[in-house]
Residue frames as qw, qx, qy, qz and C-alpha x, y, z in Angstrom:
[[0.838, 0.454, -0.140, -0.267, -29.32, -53.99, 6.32],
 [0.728, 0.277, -0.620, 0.093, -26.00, -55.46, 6.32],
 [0.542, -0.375, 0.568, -0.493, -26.29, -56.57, 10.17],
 [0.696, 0.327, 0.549, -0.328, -29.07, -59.11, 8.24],
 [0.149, 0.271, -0.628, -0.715, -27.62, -60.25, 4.76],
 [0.226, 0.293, 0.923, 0.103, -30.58, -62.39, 4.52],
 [0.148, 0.777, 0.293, -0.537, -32.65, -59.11, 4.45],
 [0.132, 0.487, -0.455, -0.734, -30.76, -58.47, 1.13],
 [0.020, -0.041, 0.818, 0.573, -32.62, -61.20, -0.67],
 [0.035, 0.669, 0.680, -0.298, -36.16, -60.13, 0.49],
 [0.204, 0.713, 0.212, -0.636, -35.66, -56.73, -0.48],
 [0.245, 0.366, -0.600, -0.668, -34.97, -57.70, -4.62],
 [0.358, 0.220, 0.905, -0.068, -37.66, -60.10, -4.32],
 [0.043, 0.255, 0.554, 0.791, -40.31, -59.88, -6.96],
 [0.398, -0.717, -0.563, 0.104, -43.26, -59.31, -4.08],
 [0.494, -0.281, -0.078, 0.819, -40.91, -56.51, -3.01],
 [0.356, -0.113, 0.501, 0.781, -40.81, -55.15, -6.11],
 [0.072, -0.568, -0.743, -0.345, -44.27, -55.24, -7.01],
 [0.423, -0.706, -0.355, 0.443, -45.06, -53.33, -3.46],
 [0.429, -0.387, 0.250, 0.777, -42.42, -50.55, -5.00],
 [0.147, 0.135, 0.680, 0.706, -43.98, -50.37, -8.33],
 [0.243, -0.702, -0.647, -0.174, -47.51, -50.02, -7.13],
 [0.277, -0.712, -0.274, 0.584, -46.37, -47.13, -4.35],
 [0.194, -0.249, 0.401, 0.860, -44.66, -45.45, -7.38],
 [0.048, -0.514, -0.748, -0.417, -48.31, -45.83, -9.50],
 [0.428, -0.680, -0.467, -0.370, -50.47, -44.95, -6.91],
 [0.219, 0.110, -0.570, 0.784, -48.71, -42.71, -3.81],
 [0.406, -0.621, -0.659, -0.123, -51.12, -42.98, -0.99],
 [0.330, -0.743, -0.174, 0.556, -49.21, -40.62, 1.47],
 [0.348, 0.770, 0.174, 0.505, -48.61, -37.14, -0.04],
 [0.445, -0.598, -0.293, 0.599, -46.43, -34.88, 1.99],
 [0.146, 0.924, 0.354, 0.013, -46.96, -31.21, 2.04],
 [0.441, 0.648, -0.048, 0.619, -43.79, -30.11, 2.10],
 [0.410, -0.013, -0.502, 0.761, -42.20, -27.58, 4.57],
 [0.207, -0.802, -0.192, -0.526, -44.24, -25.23, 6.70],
 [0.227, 0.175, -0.457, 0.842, -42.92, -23.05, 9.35],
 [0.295, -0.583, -0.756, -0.031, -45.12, -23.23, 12.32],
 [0.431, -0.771, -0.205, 0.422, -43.73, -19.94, 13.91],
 [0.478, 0.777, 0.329, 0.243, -43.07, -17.25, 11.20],
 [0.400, -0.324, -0.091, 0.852, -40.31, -14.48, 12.14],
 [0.082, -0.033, -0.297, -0.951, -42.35, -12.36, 9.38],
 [0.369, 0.680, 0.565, -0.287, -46.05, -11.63, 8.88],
 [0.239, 0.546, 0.565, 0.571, -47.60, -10.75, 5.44],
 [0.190, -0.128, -0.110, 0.967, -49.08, -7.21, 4.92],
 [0.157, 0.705, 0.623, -0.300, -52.28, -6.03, 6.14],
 [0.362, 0.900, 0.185, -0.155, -51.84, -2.99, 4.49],
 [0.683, 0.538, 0.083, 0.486, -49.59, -1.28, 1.76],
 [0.386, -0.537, -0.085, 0.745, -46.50, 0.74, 3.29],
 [0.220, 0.919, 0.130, -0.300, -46.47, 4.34, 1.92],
 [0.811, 0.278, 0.160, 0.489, -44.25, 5.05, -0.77],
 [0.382, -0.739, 0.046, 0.553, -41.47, 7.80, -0.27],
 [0.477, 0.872, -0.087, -0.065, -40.28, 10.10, -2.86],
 [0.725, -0.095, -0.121, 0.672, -36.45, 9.91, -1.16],
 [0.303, 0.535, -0.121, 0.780, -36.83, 13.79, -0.75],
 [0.331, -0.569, -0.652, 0.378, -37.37, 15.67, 2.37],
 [0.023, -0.828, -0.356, -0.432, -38.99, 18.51, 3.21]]
């Protein structure tokens, strides 16, 4: 941007703006957010036994 100061008076145009106002109305891309593609954990298939803490 400041390479190109002419770029600064394009991007407070009122065409700009509009463009800005309408993405903020109506978001067309939605991102999902993070997802780990390669888990270090897995969920539980089954429930682990519970221990008393005494032994026998």
């Amino acid at each position: 941007l400041w390479t190109y100061p002419q770029v600064r008076l394009l991007m407070h145009s009122p065409s700009i703006e509009l463009l800005r106002l309408v993405q903020r109305a109506f978001p067309v891309v939605k991102y999902p957010g993070v997802q780990d593609s390669y888990p270090l954990m897995r969920a539980l298939t089954t429930p682990a036994p519970i221990s008393s803490g005494l032994s026998e």
